[in-house]
C-alpha positions as CSV (number, residue, x, y, z in Angstrom):
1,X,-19.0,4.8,-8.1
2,X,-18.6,1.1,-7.1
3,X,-18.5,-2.3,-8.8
4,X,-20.9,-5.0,-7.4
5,X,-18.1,-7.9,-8.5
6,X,-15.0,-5.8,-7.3
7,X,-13.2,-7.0,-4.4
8,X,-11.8,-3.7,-3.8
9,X,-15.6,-2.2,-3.8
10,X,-16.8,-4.6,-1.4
11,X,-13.9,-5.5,1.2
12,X,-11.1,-3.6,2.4
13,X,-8.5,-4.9,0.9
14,X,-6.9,-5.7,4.0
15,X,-6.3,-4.3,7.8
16,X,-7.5,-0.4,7.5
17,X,-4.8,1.7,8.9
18,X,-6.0,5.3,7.5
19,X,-9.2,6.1,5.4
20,X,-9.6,9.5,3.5
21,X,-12.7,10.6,1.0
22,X,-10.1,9.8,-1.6
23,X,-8.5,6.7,-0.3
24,X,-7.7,4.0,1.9
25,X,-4.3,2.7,2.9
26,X,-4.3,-0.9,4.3
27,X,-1.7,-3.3,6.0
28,X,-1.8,-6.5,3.6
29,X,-1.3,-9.7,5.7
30,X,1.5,-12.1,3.7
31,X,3.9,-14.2,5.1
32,X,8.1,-12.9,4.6
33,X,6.5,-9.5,4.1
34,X,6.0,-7.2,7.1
35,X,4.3,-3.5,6.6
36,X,3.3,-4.4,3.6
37,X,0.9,-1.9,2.3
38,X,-1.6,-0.8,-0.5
39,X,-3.2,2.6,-1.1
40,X,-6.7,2.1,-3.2
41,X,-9.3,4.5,-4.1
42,X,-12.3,4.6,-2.5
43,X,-14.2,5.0,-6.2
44,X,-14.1,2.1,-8.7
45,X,-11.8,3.6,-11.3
46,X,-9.1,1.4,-13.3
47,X,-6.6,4.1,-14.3
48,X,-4.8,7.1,-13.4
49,X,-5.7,8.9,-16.3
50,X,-9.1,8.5,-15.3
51,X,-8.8,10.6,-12.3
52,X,-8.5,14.7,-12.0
53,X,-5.2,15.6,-11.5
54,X,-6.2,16.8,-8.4
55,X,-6.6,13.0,-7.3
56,X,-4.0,11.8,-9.0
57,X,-2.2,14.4,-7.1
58,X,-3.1,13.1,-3.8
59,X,-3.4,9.5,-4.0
60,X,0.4,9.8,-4.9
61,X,1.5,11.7,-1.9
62,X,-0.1,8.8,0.1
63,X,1.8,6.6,-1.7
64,X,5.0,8.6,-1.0
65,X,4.0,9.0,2.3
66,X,3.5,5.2,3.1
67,X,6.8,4.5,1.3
68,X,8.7,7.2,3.4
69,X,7.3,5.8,7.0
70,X,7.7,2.2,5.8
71,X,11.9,3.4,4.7
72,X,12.4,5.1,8.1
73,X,10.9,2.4,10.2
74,X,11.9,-1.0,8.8
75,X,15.2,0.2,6.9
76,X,14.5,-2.8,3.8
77,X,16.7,-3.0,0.8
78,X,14.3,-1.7,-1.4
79,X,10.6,-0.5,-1.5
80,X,8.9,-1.9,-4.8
81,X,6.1,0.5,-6.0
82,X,3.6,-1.2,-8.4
83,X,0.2,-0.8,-9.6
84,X,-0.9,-3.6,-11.7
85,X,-4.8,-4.1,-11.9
86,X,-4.8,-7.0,-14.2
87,X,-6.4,-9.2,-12.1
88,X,-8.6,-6.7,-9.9
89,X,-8.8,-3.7,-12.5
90,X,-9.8,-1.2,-9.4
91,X,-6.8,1.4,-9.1
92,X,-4.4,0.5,-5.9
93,X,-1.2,1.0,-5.3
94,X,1.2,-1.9,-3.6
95,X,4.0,-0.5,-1.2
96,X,6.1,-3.6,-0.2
97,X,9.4,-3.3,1.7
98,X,12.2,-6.2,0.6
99,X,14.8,-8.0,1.9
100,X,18.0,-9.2,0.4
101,X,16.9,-12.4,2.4
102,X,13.0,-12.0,1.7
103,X,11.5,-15.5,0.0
104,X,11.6,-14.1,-3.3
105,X,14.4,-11.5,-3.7
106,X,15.5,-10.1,-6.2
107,X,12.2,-11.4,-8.3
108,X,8.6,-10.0,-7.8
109,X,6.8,-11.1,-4.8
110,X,4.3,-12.5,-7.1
111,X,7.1,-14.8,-8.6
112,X,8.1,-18.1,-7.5
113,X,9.7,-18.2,-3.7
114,X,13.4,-18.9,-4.0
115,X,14.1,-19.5,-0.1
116,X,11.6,-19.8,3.0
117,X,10.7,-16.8,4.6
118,X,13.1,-15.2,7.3
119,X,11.5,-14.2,10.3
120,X,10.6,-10.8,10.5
121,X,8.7,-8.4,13.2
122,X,5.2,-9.4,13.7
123,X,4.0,-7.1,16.1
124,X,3.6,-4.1,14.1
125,X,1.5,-1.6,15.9
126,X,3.8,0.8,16.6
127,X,4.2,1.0,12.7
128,X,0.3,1.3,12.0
129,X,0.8,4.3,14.9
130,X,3.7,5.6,12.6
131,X,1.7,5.4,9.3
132,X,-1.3,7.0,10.9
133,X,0.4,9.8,12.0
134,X,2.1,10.6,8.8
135,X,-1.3,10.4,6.6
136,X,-3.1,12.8,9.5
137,X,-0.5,15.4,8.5
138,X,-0.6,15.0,5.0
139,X,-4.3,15.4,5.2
140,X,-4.0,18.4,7.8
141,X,-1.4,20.2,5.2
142,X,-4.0,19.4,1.6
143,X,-6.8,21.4,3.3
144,X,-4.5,24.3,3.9
């Protein structure tokens, strides 16, 4: 099922790094935050509870699975987890690494900056590679 006015139904929702029949997970492109990622469903569903537990199931382990390759390769502070939807009511899941020194720290990213953004890797194709990887073998081990 898709939505005709949903962003999420009609774009990517940013650079495609892995694509499943149940999801997608895709680098986001902002400024001060590097491997910055969201999971989203490939169906146009608003809310967990609107999914099989099956689904719910997996789309979490590729959250967890982002989160665990975005801890082991860019060692942040923190890793904020947070599905919102009020704005874009199709269900995806943000996975953003942070900085002590990132422009809005300790406040939500979507808050207002408190310092300029500290440089930070920009070449991060070897972390796409890393990501990749991980969500081929969590694939590889659900169909066992």
């Amino acid at each position: 099922m898709t939505s005709p006015t949903c962003p999420l139904c009609a774009e990517a929702g940013g650079e495609l790094i892995w694509q499943s029949a149940l999801y997608r997970v895709v680098l986001v492109n902002e400024a001060g935050y590097p491997g910055f990622c969201r999971v989203i469903l490939n169906q146009h569903q608003a809310e967990m509870t609107e999914l099989s537990p099956e689904e719910r199931s997996g789309l979490m382990n590729a959250v967890w699975a982002v989160e665990e390759v975005l801890r082991a390769e860019l060692k942040p502070h923190k890793i904020n987890l947070a599905s919102l939807g009020n704005v874009v009511p199709h269900l995806h899941w943000h996975i953003i690494p942070r900085w002590q020194d990132d422009p809005h720290f300790p406040a939500p990213i979507w808050a207002t900056p408190v310092r300029e953004s500290a440089s930070r890797i920009t070449d991060l194709n070897w972390l796409k590679a890393a990501l990749a990887s991980k969500l081929l073998m969590l694939e590889s081990f659900a169909k066992e």
